[in-house]
C-alpha positions as a LaTeX table, in Angstrom:
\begin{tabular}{lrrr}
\hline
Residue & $x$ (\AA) & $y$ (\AA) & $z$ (\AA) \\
\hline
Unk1 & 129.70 & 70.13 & 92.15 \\
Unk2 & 128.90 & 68.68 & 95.42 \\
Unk3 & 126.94 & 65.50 & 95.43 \\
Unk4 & 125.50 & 65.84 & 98.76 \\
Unk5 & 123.56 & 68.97 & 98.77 \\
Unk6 & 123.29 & 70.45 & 102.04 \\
Unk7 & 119.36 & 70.87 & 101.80 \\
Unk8 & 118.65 & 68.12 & 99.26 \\
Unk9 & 116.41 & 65.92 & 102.14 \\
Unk10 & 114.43 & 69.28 & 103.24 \\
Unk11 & 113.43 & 69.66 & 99.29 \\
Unk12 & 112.94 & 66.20 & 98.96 \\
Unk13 & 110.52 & 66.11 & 101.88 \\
Unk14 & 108.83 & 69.23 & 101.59 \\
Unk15 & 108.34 & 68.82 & 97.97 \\
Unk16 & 110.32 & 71.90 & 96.67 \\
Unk17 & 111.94 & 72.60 & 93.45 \\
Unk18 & 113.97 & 75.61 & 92.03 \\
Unk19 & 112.82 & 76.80 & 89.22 \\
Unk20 & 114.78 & 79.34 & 86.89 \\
Unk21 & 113.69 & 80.35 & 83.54 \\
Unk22 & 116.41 & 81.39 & 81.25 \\
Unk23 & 116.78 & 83.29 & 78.10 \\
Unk24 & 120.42 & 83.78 & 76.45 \\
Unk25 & 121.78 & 84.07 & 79.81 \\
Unk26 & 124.90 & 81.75 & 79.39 \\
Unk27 & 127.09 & 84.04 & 80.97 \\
Unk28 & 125.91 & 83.95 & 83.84 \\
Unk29 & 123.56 & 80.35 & 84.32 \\
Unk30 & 126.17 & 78.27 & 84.47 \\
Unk31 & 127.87 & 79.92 & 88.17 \\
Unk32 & 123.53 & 80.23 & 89.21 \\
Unk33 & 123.72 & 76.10 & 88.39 \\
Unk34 & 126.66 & 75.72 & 90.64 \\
Unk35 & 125.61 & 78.04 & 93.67 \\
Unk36 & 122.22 & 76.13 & 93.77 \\
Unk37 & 123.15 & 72.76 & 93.26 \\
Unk38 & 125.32 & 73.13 & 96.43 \\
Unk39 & 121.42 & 72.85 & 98.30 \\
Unk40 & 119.73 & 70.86 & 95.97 \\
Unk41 & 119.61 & 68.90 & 93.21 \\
Unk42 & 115.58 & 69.75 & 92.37 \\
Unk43 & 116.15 & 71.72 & 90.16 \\
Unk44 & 114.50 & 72.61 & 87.13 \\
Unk45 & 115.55 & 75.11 & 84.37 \\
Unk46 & 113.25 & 76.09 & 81.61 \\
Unk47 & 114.99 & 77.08 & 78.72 \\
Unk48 & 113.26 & 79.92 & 76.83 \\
Unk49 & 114.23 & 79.75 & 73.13 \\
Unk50 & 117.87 & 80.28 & 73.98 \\
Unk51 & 119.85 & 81.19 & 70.67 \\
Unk52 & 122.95 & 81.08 & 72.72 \\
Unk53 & 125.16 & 77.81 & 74.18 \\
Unk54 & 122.77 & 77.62 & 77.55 \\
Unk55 & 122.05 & 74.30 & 75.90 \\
Unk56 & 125.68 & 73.45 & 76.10 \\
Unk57 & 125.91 & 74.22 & 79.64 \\
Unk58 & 122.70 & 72.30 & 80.78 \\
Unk59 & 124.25 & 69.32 & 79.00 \\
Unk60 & 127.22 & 69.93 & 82.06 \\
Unk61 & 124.66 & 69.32 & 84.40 \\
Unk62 & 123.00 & 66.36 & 84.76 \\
Unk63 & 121.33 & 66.36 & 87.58 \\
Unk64 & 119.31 & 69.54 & 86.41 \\
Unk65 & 115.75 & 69.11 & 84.95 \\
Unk66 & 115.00 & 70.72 & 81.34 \\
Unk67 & 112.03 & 72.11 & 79.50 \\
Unk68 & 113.25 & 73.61 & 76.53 \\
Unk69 & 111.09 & 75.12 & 73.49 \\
Unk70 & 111.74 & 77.43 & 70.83 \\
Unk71 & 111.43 & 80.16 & 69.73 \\
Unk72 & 111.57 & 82.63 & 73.29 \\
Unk73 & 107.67 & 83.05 & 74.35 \\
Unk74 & 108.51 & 85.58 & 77.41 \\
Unk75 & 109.83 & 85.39 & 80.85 \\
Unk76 & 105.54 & 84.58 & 81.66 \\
Unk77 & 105.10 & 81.70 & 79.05 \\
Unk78 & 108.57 & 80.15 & 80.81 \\
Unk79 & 106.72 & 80.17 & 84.41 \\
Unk80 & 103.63 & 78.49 & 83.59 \\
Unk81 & 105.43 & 75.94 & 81.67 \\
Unk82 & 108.15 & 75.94 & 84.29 \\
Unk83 & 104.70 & 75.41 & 87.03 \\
Unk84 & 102.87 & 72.81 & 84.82 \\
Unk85 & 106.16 & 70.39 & 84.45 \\
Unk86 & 106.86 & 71.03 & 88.16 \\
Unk87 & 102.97 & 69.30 & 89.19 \\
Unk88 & 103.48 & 66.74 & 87.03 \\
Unk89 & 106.71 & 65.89 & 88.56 \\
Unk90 & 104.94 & 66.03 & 91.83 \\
Unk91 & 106.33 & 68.81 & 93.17 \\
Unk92 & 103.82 & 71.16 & 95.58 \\
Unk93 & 106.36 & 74.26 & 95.62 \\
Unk94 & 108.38 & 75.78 & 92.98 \\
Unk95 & 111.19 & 78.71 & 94.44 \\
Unk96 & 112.18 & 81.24 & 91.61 \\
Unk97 & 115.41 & 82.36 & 91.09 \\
Unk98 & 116.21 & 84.78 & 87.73 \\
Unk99 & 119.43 & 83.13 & 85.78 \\
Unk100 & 121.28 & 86.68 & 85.41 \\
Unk101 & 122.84 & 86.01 & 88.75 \\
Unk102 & 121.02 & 88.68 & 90.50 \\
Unk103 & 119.79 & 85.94 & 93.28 \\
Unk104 & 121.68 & 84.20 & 95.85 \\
Unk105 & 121.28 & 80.39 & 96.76 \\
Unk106 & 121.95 & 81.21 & 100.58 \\
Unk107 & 118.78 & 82.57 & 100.65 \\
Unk108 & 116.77 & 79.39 & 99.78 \\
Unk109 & 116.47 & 78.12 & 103.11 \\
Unk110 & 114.94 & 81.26 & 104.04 \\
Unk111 & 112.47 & 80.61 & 101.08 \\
Unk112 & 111.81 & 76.66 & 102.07 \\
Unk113 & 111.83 & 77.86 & 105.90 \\
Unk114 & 108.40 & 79.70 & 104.40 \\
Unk115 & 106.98 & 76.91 & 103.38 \\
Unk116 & 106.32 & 75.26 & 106.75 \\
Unk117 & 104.86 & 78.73 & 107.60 \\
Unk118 & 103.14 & 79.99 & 105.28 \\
Unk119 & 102.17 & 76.63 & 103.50 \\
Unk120 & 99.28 & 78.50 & 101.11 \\
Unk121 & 101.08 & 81.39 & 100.13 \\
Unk122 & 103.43 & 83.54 & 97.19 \\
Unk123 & 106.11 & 84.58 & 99.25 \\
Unk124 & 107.70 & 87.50 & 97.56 \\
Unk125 & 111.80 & 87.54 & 98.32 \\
Unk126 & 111.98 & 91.21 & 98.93 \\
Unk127 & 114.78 & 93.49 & 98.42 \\
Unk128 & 117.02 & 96.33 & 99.80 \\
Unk129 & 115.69 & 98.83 & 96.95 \\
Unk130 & 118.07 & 101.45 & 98.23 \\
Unk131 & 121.88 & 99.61 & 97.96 \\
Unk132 & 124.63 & 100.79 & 96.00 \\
Unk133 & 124.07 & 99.79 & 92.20 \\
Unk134 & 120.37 & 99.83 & 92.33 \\
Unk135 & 119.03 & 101.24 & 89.17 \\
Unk136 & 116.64 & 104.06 & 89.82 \\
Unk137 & 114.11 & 102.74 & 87.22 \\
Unk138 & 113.58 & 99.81 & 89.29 \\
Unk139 & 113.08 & 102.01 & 92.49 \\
Unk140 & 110.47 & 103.84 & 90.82 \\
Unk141 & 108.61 & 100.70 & 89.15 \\
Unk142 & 108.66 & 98.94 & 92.01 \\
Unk143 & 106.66 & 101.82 & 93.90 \\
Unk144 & 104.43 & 102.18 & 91.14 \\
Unk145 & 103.72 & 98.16 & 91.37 \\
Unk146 & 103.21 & 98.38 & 95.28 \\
Unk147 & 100.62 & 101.03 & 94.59 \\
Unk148 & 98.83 & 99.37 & 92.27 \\
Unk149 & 99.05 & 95.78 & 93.77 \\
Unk150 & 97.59 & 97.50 & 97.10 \\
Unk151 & 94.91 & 99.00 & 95.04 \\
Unk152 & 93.84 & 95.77 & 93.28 \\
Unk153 & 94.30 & 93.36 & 96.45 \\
Unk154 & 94.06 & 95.51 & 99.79 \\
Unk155 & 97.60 & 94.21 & 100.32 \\
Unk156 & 100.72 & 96.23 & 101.38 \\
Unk157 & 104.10 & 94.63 & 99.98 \\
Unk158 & 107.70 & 96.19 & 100.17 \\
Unk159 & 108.44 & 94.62 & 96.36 \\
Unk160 & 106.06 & 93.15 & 94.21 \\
Unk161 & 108.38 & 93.07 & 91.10 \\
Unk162 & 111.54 & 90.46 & 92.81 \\
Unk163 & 111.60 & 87.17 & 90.74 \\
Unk164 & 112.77 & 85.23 & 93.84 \\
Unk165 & 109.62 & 83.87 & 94.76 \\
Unk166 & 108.24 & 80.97 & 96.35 \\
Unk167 & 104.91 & 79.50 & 94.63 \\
Unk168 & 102.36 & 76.94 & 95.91 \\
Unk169 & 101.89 & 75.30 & 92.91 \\
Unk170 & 99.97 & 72.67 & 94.48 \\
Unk171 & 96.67 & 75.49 & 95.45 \\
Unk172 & 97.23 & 77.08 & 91.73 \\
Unk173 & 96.03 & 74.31 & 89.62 \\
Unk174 & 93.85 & 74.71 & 87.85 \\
Unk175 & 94.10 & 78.36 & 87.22 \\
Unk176 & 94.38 & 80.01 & 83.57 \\
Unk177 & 96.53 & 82.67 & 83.29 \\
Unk178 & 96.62 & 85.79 & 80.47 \\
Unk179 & 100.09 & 87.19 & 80.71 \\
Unk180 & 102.72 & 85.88 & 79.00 \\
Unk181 & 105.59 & 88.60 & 79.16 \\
Unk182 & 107.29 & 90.41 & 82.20 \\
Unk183 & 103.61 & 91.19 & 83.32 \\
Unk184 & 102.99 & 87.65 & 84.33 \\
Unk185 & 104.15 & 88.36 & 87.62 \\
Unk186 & 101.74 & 91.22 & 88.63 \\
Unk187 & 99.10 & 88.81 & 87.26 \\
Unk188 & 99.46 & 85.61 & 89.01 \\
Unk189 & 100.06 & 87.42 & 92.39 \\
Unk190 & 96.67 & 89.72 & 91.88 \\
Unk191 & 94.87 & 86.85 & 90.66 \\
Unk192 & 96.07 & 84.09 & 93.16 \\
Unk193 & 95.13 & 86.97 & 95.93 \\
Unk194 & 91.78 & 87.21 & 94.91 \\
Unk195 & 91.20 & 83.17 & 95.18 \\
Unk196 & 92.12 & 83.21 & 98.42 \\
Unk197 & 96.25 & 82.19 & 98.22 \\
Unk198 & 97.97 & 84.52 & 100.65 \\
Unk199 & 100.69 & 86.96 & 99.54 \\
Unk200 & 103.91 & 87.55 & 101.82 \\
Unk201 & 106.64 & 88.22 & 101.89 \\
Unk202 & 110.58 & 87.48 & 102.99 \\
Unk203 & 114.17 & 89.94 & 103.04 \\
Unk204 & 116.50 & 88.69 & 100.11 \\
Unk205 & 119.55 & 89.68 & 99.10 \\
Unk206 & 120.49 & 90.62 & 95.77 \\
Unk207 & 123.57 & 91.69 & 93.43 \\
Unk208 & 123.22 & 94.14 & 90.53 \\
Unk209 & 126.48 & 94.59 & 88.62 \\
Unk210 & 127.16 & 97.98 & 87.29 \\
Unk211 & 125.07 & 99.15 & 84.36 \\
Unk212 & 128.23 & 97.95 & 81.51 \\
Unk213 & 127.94 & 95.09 & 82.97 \\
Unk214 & 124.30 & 94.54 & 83.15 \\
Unk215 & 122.40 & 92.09 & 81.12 \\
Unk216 & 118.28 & 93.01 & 80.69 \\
Unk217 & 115.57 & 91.74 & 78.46 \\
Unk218 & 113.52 & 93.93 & 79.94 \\
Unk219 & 111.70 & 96.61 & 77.24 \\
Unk220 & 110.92 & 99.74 & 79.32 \\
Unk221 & 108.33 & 101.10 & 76.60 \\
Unk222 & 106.83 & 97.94 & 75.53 \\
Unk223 & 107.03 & 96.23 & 78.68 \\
Unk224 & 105.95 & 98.86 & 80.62 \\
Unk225 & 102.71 & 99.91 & 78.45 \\
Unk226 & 102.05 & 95.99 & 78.67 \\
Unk227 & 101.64 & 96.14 & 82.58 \\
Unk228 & 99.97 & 99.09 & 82.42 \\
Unk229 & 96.81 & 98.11 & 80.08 \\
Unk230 & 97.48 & 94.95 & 82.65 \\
Unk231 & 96.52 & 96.66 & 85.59 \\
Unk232 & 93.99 & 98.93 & 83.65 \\
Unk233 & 92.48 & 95.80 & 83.30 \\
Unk234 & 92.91 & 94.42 & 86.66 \\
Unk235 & 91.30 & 97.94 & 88.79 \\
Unk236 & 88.15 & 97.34 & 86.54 \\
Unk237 & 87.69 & 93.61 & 87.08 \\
Unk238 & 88.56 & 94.45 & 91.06 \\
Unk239 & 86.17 & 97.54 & 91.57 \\
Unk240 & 83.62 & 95.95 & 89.27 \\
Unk241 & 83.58 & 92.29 & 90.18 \\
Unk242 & 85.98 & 91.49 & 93.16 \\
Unk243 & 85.24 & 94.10 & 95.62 \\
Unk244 & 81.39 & 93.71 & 95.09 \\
Unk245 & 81.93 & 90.10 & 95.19 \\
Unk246 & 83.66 & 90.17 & 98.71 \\
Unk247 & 81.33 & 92.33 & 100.12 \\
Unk248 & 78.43 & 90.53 & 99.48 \\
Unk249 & 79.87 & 86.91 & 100.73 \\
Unk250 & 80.81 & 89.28 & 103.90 \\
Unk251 & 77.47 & 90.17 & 104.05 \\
Unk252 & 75.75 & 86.59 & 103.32 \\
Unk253 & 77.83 & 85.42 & 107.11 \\
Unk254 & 75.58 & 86.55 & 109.83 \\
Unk255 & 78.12 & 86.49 & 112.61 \\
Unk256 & 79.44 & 89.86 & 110.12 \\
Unk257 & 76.71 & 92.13 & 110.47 \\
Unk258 & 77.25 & 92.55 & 114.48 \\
Unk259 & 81.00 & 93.35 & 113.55 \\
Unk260 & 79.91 & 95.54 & 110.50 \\
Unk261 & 77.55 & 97.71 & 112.94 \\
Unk262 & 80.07 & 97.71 & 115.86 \\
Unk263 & 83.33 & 97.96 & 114.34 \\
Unk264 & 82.59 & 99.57 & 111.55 \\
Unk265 & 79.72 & 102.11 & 111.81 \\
Unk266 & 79.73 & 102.94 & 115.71 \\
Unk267 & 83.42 & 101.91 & 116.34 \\
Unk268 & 83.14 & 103.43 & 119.71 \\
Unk269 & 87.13 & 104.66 & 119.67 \\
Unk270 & 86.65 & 106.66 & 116.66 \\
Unk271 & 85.75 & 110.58 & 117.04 \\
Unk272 & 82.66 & 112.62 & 116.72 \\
Unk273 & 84.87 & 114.86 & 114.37 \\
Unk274 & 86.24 & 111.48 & 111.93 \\
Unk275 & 82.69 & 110.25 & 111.64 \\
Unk276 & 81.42 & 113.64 & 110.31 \\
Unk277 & 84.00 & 114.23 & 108.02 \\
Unk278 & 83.16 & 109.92 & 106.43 \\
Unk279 & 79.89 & 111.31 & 105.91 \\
Unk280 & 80.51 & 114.60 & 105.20 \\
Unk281 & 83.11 & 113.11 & 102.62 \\
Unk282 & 80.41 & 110.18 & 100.74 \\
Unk283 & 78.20 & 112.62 & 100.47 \\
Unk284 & 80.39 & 115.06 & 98.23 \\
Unk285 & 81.62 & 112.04 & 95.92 \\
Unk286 & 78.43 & 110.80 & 95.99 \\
Unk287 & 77.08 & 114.30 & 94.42 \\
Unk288 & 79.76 & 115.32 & 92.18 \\
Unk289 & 79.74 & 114.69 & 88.59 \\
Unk290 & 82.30 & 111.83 & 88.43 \\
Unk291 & 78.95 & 108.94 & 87.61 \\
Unk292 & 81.11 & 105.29 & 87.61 \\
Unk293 & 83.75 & 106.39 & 89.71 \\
Unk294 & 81.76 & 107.80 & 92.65 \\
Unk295 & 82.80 & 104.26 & 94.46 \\
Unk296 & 86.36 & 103.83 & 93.81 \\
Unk297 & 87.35 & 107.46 & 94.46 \\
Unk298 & 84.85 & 107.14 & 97.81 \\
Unk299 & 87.58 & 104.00 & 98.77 \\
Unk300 & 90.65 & 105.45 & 97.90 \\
Unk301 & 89.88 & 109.03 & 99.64 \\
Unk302 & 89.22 & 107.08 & 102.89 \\
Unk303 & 92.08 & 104.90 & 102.90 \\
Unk304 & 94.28 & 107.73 & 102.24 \\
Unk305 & 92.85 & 110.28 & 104.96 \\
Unk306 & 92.25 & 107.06 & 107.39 \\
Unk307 & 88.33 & 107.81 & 107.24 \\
Unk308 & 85.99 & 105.37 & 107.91 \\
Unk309 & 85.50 & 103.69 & 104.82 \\
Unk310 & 82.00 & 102.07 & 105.83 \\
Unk311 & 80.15 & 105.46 & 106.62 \\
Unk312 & 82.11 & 106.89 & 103.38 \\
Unk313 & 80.66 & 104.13 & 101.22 \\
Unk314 & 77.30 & 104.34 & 102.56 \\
Unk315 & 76.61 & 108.01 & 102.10 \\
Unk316 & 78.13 & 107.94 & 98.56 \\
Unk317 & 74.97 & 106.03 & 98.07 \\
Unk318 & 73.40 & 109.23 & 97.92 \\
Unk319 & 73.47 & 108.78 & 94.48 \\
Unk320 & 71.44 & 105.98 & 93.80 \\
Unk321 & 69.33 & 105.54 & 91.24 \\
Unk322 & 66.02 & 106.79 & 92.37 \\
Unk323 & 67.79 & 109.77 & 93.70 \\
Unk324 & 69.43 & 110.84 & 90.75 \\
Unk325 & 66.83 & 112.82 & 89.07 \\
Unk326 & 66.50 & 114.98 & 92.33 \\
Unk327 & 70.36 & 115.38 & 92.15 \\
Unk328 & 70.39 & 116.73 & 88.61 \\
Unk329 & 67.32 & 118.84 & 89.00 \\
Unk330 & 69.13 & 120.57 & 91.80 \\
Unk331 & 71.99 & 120.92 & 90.40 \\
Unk332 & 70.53 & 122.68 & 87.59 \\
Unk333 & 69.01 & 125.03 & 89.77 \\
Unk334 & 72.04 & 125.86 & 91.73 \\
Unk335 & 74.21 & 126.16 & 88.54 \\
Unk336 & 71.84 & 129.11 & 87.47 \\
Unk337 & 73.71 & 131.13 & 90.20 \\
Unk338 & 77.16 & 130.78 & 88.21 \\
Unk339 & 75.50 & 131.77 & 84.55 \\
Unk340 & 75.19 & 135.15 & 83.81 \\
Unk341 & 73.81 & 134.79 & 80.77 \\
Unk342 & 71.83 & 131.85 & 78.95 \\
Unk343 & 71.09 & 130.05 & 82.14 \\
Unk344 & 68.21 & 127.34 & 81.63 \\
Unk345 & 65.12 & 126.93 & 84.03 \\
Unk346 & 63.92 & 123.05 & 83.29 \\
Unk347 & 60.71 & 122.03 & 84.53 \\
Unk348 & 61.74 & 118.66 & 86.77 \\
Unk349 & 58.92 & 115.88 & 85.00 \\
Unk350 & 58.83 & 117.34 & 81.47 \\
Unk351 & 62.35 & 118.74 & 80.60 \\
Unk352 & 64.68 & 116.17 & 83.12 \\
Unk353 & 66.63 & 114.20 & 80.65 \\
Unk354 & 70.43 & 113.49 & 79.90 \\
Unk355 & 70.00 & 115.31 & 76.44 \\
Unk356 & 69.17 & 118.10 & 78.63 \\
Unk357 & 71.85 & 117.86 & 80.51 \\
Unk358 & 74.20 & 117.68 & 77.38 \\
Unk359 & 73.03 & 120.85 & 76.34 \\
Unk360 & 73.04 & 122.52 & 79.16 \\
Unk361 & 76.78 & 121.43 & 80.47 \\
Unk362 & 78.30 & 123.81 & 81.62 \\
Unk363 & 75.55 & 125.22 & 84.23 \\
Unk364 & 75.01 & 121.62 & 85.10 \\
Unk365 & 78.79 & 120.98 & 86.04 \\
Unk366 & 78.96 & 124.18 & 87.84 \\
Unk367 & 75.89 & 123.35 & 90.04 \\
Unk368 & 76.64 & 119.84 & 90.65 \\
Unk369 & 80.17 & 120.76 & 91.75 \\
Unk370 & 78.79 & 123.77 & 93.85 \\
Unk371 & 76.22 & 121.50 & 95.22 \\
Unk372 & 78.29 & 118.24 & 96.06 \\
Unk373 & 80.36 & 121.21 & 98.26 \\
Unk374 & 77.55 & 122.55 & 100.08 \\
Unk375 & 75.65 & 119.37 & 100.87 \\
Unk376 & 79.08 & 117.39 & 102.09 \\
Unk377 & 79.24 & 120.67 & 104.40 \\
Unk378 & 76.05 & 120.44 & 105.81 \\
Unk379 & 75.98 & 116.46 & 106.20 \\
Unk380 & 79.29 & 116.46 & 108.12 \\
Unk381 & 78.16 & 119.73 & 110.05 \\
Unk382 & 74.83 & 118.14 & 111.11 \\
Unk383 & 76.31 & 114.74 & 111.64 \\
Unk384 & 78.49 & 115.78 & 113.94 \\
Unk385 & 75.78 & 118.43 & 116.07 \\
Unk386 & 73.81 & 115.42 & 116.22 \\
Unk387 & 76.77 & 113.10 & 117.54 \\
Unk388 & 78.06 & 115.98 & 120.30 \\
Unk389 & 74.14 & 116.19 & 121.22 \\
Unk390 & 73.50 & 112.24 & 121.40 \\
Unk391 & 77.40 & 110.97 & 121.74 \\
Unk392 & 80.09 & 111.26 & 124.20 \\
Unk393 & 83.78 & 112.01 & 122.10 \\
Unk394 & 86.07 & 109.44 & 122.64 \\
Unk395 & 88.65 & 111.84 & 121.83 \\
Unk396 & 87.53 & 114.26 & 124.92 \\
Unk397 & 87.12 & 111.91 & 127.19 \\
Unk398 & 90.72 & 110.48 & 126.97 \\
Unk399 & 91.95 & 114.20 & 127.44 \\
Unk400 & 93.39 & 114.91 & 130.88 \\
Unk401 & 91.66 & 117.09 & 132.99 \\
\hline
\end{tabular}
C-alpha cells in the first residue's frame, strides 16, 4: 500500500473523502481498498451489516475510516450515514465509489477536478451504457430513470443510476431524506435539484464482469416497484408543488415579465405556423376530459413537439373554473350528435351538475372529445389568420427569393 498517495494533498485541501458503502462484498473490497488508497488515504467505508469477513479486511487497513452497524439497512441508509459521519469529520465533499469493483480509482481526479468547477453540484460519473458486458436491464433502467429524472427536474442526464458520484455534502445539510433502499439515489438527486444544488455530470469508466461472475443485491421486482411508487410520488409533489412554486417566484422578479412577454409569448424567431399550433394545442387539452392532468399533459406535449410551452400553458387555461360550466354544457350539446338514441337535452342553470354528468357519460365524453377537436382547430386556424394578417413570418422572410 503506498504511503504517499499521489492525490492525498488535493483531498486534504479540497476537503474530499471517498466514500464506499459495502454489503458482503469481501471479494471484491479489499482490491477497491488498494486501488484507492494509491490517491488517498480519506477514505471512509461504511459497512452495511456485513455477515461476511469485510470486517476482517477493514482491520488490514488502517488508514481507512469505519462506520459499521448491523443488521444491513440498504445501500440508501449506508449513504446518509456514510454523509452524516463525513460532516462531522469536516469533510465538504464525499466521492462514491460501489465496493463490487465496478469503479475505477483513476477516475477520481476527474471527480475532485469537478469540485473546483462545479463547487455546488452532484456530479453524476456517467457511463459507456453500450460496452461489451453491459447488462441490458441496466440499459433499459437507466433510460427509464433519465426520463423520469427529466420529467421531475427539467434536467437532461446521460445516467442517473451510476453510484460514482461526487456529493456536496457541505450545501445538503440539513436535508431529510425518505429513501432508504436502491431508490435513495433518484431521491437525493430530484430533491437536491429542486433546492437549488446543480446536477452534472462527468464520463467514467466502468468494468462489469460476465454475468457468472457478477455479484448484485439488487431486487429487480422489489426494487424496481420501490422506485416506481418513488417517482409516482415525486411527478405529484413536482407538478403539484414544485413547478407552481417556480413559476410563481419567476413571476414575483420583475426584470421576468419583459423576458416572459418577449421570449416567451412573441419570441420574434418563432413561426406564425408554431404559435398556432401552442394555442391550437392548450386549447384541446384544456377542453378534453382529462380534469387534473390538463397541465402536465399541456407540458409534456410541448416539450416533446418543441411547442411553445408558454402559449400552450396559457390557453389550457381555458378550463378554468368559471369556464367550466360553459365547457360541460357544450359538450353536452355536441355529444347529442353521436347518440342515436337516449340522448339528454339539460337545461344549463337547473340541470348542470356532475351527477348529471355521471349519468349521462357517455354523450358527455363523446362531446367533450368532439368538442376539445373542433375548438383546438378553430383557435390554431384563427390564431394564425390573425398572425399572417397582423405578423410578418419569420420563417418566410428568411426564405431566399
Amino acid at each position: 500500500m503506498t504511503e504517499q498517495p499521489i492525490y492525498n494533498d488535493q483531498f486534504s485541501a479540497r476537503k474530499v473523502a471517498v466514500l464506499i458503502p459495502t454489503y458482503n462484498n469481501a471479494g471484491t473490497l479489499k482490491n477497491v481498498l488498494l486501488d484507492v488508497l494509491s490517491y488517498t488515504h480519506h477514505v471512509i467505508v461504511v459497512n452495511d451489516g456485513s455477515t461476511d469477513n469485510t470486517a476482517a479486511i477493514l482491520d488490514e487497513c488502517p488508514h481507512v475510516q469505519r462506520v459499521e452497524y448491523m443488521p444491513n439497512k440498504g445501500k440508501g441508509i449506508a449513504l446518509r450515514r456514510g454523509f452524516k459521519y463525513a460532516v462531522q469529520q469536516g469533510y465538504d465533499y464525499v466521492i462514491t465509489m460501489d465496493a463490487d469493483g465496478q469503479h475505477f480509482a483513476s477516475d477520481l481526479p476527474v471527480m475532485l477536478e469537478k469540485v473546483s468547477t462545479h463547487p455546488k453540484s452532484i456530479v453524476i460519473g456517467a457511463r459507456n451504457l453500450q460496452q461489451e458486458n453491459m447488462p441490458g436491464k441496466n440499459t433499459f433502467a437507466n433510460k427509464f430513470s433519465n426520463f423520469w429524472f427529466y420529467v421531475e427536474t427539467g434536467l437532461k442526464m446521460p445516467d442517473t443510476q451510476s453510484g460514482y458520484r461526487l456529493y456536496p455534502v457541505y450545501a445538503m445539510q440539513g436535508m431529510h431524506f425518505w429513501c432508504t433502499k436502491y431508490e435513495f439515489e433518484i431521491e437525493v438527486m430530484v430533491r437536491c435539484a429542486w433546492k437549488g444544488i446543480g446536477i452534472d455530470s462527468a464520463p467514467v469508466k466502468v468494468y462489469y464482469p460476465p454475468a457468472d461472475e457478477r455479484v448484485s443485491h439488487f431486487r429487480p421486482l422489489r426494487d424496481f416497484s420501490r422506485i416506481s411508487v418513488l417517482n409516482t410520488v415525486l411527478v405529484l409533489i413536482t407538478f403539484l408543488y414544485i413547478k407552481p412554486r417556480d413559476f410563481i417566484l419567476y413571476l414575483f422578479k420583475k426584470e421576468n415579465w419583459k423576458t416572459i412577454w418577449n421570449d416567451h409569448i412573441l419570441n420574434r424567431n418563432e413561426s406564425n405556423a408554431k404559435k398556432a399550433a401552442a394555442i391550437g394545442l392548450g386549447v384541446f387539452l384544456g377542453i378534453v376530459p382529462i380534469w387534473g392532468f390538463q397541465l402536465l399533459s399541456a407540458y409534456l406535449l410541448a416539450a416533446r413537439l418543441k411547442l411553445n410551452k408558454a402559449l400552450v400553458l396559457i390557453a389550457c387555461n381555458i378550463s378554468v373554473p368559471p369556464m367550466i360550466p360553459f365547457i360541460i354544457f357544450a359538450s353536452f350539446l355536441t355529444g347529442k350528435f353521436w347518440m342515436k338514441n337516449g340522448s339528454t337535452t339539460i337545461n344549463f342553470s337547473k340541470q348542470l351538475s356532475f351527477e348529471t354528468v355521471k349519468m349521462n357519460f357517455e354523450q358527455y365524453l363523446y362531446g367533450s372529445i368532439t368538442l376539445s377537436i373542433v375548438a383546438g382547430l378553430l383557435a390554431g386556424l384563427i390564431v394564425y389568420a390573425l398572425l399572417s394578417i397582423f405578423r410578418n413570418d419569420p420563417v418566410k422572410q428568411d426564405q431566399p427569393i
